[in-house]
N, CA, C and O atoms as a GROMACS GRO file, in nm:
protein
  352
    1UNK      N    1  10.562   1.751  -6.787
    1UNK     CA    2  10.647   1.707  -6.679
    1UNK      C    3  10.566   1.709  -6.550
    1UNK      O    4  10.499   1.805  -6.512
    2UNK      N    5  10.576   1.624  -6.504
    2UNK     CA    6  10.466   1.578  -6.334
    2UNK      C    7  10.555   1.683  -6.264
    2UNK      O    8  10.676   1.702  -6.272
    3UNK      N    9  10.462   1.742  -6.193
    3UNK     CA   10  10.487   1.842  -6.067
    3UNK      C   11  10.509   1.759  -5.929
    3UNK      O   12  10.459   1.656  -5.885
    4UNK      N   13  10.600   1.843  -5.885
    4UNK     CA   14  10.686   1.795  -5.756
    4UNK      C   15  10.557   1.813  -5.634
    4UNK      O   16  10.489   1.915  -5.642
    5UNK      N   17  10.528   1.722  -5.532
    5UNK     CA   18  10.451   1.752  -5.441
    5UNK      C   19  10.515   1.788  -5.349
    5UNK      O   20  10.635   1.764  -5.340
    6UNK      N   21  10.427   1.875  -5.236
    6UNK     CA   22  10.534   1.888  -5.120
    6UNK      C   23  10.580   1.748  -5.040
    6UNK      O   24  10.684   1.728  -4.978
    7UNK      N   25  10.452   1.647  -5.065
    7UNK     CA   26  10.557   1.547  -5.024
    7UNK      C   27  10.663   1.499  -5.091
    7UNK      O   28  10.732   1.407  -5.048
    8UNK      N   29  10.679   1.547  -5.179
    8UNK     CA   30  10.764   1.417  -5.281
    8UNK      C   31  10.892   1.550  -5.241
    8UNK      O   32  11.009   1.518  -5.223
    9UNK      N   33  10.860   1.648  -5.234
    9UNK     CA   34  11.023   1.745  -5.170
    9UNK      C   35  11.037   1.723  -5.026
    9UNK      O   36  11.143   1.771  -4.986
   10UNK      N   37  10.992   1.688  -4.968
   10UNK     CA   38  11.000   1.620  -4.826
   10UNK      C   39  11.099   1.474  -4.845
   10UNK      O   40  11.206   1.447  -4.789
   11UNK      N   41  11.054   1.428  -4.900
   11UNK     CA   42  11.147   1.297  -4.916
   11UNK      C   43  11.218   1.294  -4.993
   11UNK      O   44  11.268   1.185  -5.020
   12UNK      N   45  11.256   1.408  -5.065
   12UNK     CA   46  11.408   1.422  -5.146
   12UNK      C   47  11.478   1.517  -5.025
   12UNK      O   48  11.600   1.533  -5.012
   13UNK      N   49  11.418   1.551  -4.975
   13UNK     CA   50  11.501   1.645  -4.885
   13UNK      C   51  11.553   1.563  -4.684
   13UNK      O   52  11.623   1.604  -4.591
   14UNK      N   53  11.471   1.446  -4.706
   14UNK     CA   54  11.498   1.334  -4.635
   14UNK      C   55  11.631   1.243  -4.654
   14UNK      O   56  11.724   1.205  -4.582
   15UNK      N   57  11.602   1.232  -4.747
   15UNK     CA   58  11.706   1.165  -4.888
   15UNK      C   59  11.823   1.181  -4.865
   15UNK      O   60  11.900   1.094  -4.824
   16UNK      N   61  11.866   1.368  -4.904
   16UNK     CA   62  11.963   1.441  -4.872
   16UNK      C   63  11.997   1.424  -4.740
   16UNK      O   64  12.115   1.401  -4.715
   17UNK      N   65  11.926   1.429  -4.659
   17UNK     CA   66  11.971   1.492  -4.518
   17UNK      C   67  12.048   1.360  -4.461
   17UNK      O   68  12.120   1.352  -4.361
   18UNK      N   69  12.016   1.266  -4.545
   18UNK     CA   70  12.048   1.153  -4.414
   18UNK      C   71  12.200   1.058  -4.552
   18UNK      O   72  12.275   0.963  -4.533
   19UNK      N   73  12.186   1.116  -4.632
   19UNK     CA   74  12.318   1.107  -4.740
   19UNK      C   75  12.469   1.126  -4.699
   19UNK      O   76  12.508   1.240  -4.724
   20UNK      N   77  12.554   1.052  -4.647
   20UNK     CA   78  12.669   1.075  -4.604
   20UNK      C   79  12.751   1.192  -4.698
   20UNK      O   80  12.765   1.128  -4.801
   21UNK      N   81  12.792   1.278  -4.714
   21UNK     CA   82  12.869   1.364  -4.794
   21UNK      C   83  12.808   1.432  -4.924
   21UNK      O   84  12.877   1.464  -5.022
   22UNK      N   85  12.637   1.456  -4.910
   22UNK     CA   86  12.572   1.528  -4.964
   22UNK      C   87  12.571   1.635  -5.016
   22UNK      O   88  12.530   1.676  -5.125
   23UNK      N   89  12.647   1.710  -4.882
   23UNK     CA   90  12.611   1.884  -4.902
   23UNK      C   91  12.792   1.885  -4.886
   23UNK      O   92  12.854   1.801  -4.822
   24UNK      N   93  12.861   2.014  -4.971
   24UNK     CA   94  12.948   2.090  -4.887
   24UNK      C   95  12.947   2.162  -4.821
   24UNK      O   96  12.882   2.258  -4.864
   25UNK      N   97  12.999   2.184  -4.697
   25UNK     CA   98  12.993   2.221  -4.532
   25UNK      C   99  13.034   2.365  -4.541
   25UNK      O  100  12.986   2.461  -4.480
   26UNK      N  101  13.132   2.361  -4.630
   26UNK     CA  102  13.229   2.520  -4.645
   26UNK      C  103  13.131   2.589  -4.720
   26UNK      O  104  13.138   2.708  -4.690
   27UNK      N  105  13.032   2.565  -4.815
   27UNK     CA  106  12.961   2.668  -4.927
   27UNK      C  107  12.844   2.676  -4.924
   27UNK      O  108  12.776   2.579  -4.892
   28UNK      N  109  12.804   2.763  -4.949
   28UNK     CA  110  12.650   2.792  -4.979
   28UNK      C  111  12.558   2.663  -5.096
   28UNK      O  112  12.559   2.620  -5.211
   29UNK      N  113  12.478   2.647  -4.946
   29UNK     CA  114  12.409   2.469  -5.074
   29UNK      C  115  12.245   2.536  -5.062
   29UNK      O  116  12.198   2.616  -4.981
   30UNK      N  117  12.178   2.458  -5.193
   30UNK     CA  118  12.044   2.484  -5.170
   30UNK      C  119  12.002   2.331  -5.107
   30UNK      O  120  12.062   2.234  -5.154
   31UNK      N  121  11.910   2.311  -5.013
   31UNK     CA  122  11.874   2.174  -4.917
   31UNK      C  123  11.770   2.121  -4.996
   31UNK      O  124  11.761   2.009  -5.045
   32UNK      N  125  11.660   2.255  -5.004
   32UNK     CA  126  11.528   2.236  -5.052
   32UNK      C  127  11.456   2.333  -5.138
   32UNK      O  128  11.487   2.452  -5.136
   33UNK      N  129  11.356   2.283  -5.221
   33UNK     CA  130  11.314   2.374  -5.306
   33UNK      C  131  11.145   2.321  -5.342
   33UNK      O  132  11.120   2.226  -5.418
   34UNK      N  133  11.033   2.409  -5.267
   34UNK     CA  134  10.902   2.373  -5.256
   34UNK      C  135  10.828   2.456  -5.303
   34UNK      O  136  10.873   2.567  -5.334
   35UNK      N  137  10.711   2.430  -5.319
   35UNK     CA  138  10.602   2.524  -5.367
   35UNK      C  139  10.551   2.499  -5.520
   35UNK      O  140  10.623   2.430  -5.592
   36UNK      N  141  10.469   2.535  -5.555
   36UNK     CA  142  10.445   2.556  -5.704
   36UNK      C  143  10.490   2.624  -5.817
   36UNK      O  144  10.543   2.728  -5.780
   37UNK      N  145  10.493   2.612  -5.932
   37UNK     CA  146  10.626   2.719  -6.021
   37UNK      C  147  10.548   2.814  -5.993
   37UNK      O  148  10.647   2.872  -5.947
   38UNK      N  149  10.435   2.914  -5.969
   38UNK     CA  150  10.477   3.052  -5.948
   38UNK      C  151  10.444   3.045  -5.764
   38UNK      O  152  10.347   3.111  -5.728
   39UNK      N  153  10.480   3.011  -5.714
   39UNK     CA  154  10.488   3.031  -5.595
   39UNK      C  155  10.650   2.948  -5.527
   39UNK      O  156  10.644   2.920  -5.407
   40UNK      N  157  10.750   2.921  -5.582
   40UNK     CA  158  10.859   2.819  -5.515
   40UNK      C  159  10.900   2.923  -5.377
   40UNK      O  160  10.876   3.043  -5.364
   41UNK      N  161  10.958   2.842  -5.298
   41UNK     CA  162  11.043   2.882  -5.232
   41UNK      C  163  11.183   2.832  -5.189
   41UNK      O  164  11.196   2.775  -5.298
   42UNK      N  165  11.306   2.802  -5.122
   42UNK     CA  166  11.401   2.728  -5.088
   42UNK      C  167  11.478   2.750  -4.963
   42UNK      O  168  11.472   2.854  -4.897
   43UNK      N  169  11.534   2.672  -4.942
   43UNK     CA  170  11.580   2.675  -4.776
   43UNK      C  171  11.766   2.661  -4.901
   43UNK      O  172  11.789   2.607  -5.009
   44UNK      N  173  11.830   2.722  -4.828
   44UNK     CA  174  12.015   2.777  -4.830
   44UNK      C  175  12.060   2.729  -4.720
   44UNK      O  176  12.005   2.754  -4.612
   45UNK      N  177  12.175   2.647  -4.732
   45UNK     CA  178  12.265   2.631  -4.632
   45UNK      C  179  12.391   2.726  -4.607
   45UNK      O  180  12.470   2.706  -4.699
   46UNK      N  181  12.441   2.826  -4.516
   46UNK     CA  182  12.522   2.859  -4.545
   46UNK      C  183  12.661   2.826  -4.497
   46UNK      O  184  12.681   2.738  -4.412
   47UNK      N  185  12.768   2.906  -4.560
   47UNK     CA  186  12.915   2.804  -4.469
   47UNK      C  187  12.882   2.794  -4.360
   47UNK      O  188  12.884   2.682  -4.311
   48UNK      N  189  12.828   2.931  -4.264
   48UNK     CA  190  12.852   2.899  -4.099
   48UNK      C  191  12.726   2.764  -4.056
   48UNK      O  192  12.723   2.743  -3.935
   49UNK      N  193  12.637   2.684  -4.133
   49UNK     CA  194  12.612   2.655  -4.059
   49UNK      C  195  12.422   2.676  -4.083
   49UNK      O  196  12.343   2.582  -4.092
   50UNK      N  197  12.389   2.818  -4.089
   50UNK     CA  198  12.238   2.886  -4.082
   50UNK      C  199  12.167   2.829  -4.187
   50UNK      O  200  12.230   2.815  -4.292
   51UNK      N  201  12.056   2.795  -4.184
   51UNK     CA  202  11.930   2.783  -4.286
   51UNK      C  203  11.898   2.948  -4.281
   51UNK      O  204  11.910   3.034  -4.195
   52UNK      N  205  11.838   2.943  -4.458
   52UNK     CA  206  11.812   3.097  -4.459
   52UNK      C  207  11.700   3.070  -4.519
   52UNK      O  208  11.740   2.965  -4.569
   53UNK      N  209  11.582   3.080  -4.559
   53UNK     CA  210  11.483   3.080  -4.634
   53UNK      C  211  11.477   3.167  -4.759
   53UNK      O  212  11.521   3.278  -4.731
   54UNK      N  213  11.443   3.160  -4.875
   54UNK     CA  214  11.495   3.220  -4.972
   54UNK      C  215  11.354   3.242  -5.083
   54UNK      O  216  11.308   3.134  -5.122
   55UNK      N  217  11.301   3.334  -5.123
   55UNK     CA  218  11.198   3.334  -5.242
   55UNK      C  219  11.295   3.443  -5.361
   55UNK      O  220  11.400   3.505  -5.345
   56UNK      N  221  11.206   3.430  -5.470
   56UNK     CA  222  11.274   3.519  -5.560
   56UNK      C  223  11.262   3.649  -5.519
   56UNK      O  224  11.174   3.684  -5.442
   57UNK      N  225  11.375   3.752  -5.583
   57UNK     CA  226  11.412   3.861  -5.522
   57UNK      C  227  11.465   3.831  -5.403
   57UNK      O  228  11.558   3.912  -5.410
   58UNK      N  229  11.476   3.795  -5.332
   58UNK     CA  230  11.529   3.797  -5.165
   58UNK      C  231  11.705   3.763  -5.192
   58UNK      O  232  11.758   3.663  -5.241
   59UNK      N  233  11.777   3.910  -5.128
   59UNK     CA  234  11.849   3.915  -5.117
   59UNK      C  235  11.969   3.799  -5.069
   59UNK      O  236  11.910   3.729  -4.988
   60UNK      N  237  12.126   3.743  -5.085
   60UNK     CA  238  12.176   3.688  -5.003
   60UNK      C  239  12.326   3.743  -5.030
   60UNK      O  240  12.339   3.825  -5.121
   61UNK      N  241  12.424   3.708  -4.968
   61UNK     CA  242  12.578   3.751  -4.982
   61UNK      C  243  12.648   3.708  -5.097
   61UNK      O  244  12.757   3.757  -5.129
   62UNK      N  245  12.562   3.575  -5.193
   62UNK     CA  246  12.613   3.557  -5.325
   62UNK      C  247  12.506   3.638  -5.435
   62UNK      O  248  12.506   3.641  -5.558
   63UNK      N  249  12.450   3.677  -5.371
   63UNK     CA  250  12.315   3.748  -5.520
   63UNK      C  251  12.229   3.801  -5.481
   63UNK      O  252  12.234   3.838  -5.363
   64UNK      N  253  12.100   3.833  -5.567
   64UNK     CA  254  11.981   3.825  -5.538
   64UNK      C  255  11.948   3.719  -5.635
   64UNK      O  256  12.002   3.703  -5.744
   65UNK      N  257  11.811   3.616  -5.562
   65UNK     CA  258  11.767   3.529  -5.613
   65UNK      C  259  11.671   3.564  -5.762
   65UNK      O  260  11.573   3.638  -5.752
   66UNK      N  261  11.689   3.536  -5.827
   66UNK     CA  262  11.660   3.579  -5.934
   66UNK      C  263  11.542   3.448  -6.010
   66UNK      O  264  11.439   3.486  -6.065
   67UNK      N  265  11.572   3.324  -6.003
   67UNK     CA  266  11.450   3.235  -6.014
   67UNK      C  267  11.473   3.150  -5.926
   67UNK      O  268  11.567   3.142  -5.846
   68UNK      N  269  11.375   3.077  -5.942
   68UNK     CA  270  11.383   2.888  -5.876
   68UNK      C  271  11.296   2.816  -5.954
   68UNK      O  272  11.179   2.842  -5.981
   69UNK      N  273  11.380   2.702  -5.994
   69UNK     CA  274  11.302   2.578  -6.030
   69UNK      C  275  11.292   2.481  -6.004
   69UNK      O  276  11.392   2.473  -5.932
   70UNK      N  277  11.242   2.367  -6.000
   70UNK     CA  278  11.220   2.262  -5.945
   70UNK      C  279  11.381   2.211  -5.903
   70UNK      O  280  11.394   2.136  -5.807
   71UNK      N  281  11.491   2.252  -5.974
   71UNK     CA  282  11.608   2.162  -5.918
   71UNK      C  283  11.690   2.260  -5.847
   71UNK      O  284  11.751   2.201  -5.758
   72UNK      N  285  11.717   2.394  -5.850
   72UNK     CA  286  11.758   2.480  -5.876
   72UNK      C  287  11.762   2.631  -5.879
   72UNK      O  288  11.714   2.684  -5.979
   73UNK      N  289  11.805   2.694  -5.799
   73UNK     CA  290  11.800   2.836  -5.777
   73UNK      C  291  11.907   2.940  -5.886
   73UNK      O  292  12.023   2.907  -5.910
   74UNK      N  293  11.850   3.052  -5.938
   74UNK     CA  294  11.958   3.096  -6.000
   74UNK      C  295  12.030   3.275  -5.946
   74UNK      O  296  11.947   3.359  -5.979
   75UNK      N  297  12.108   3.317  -5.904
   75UNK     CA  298  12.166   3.459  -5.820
   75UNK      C  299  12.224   3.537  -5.919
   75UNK      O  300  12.316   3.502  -5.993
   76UNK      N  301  12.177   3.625  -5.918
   76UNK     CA  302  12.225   3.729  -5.972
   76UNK      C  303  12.292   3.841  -5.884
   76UNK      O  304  12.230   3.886  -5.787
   77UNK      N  305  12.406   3.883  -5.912
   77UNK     CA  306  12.527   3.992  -5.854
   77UNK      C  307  12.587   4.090  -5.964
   77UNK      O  308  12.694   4.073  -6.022
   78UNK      N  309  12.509   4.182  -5.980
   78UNK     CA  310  12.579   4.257  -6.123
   78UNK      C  311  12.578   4.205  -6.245
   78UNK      O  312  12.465   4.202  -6.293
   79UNK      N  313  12.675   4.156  -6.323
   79UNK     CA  314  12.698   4.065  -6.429
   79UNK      C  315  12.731   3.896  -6.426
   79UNK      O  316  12.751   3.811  -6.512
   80UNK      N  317  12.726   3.896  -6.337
   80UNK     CA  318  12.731   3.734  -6.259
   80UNK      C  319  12.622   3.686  -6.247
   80UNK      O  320  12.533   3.757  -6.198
   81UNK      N  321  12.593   3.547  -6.290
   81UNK     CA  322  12.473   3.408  -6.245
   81UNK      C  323  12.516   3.313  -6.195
   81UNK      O  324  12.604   3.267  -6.267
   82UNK      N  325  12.500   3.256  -6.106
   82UNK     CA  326  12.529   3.176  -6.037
   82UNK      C  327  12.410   3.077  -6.014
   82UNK      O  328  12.307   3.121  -5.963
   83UNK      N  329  12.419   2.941  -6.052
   83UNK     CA  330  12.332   2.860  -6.046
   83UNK      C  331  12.376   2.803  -5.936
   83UNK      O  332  12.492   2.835  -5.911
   84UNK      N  333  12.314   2.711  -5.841
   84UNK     CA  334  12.312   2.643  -5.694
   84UNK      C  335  12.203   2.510  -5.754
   84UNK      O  336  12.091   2.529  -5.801
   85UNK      N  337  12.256   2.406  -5.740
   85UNK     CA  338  12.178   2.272  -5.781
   85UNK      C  339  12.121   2.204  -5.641
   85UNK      O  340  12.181   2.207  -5.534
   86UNK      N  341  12.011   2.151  -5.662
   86UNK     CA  342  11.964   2.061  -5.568
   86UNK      C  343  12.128   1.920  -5.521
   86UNK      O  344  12.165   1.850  -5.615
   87UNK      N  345  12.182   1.907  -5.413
   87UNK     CA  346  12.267   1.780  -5.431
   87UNK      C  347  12.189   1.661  -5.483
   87UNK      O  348  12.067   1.665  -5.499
   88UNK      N  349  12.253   1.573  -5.505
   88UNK     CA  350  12.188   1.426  -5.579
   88UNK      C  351  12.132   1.403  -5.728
   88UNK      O  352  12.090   1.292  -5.762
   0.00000   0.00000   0.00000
C-alpha cells in the first residue's frame, strides 16, 4: 500500500477544510493525520471549537490515544474503543 506524503495529507486536509458539512461542529473530529506509521501524529477538533494535537498515548476527555493510522485514530477509556475516522 503507497504511503501517504505529507503533501498528499495536506491536500486531503485542504479537501476537508473547504467541504461544506465535513466535520460535526458538536463532536470530537479527527481533521488530520501525518507522519510515518511509526512516527503518526493528528490534529482533533473539539466541540468547543480547539485544535488539540494528538500522538499515541496522549491523553484526551474521550480516551487515551491508543493508535493512529493512516485513516484513523483509535481511544481507549477503560473497556471502551472508540474509533474517530478521517471525514470523506
Amino acid at each position: 500500500m503507497a504511503q501517504d506524503t505529507s503533501t498528499d495529507a495536506q491536500i486531503k486536509a485542504g479537501e476537508i477544510a473547504t467541504e461544506t458539512a465535513a466535520l460535526t461542529l458538536t463532536a470530537t473530529t479527527v481533521i488530520a493525520i501525518v507522519g510515518s506509521p511509526t512516527d503518526r501524529r493528528a490534529l482533533l477538533r473539539l466541540p468547543n471549537g480547539r485544535i488539540v494535537p494528538v500522538t499515541p498515548g496522549a491523553r484526551t476527555a474521550l480516551g487515551t490515544v491508543r493508535s493512529l493510522t493512516e485513516t484513523s485514530l483509535t481511544l481507549v477509556n477503560g473497556e471502551e474503543r472508540l474509533t474517530l475516522s478521517l471525514p470523506g
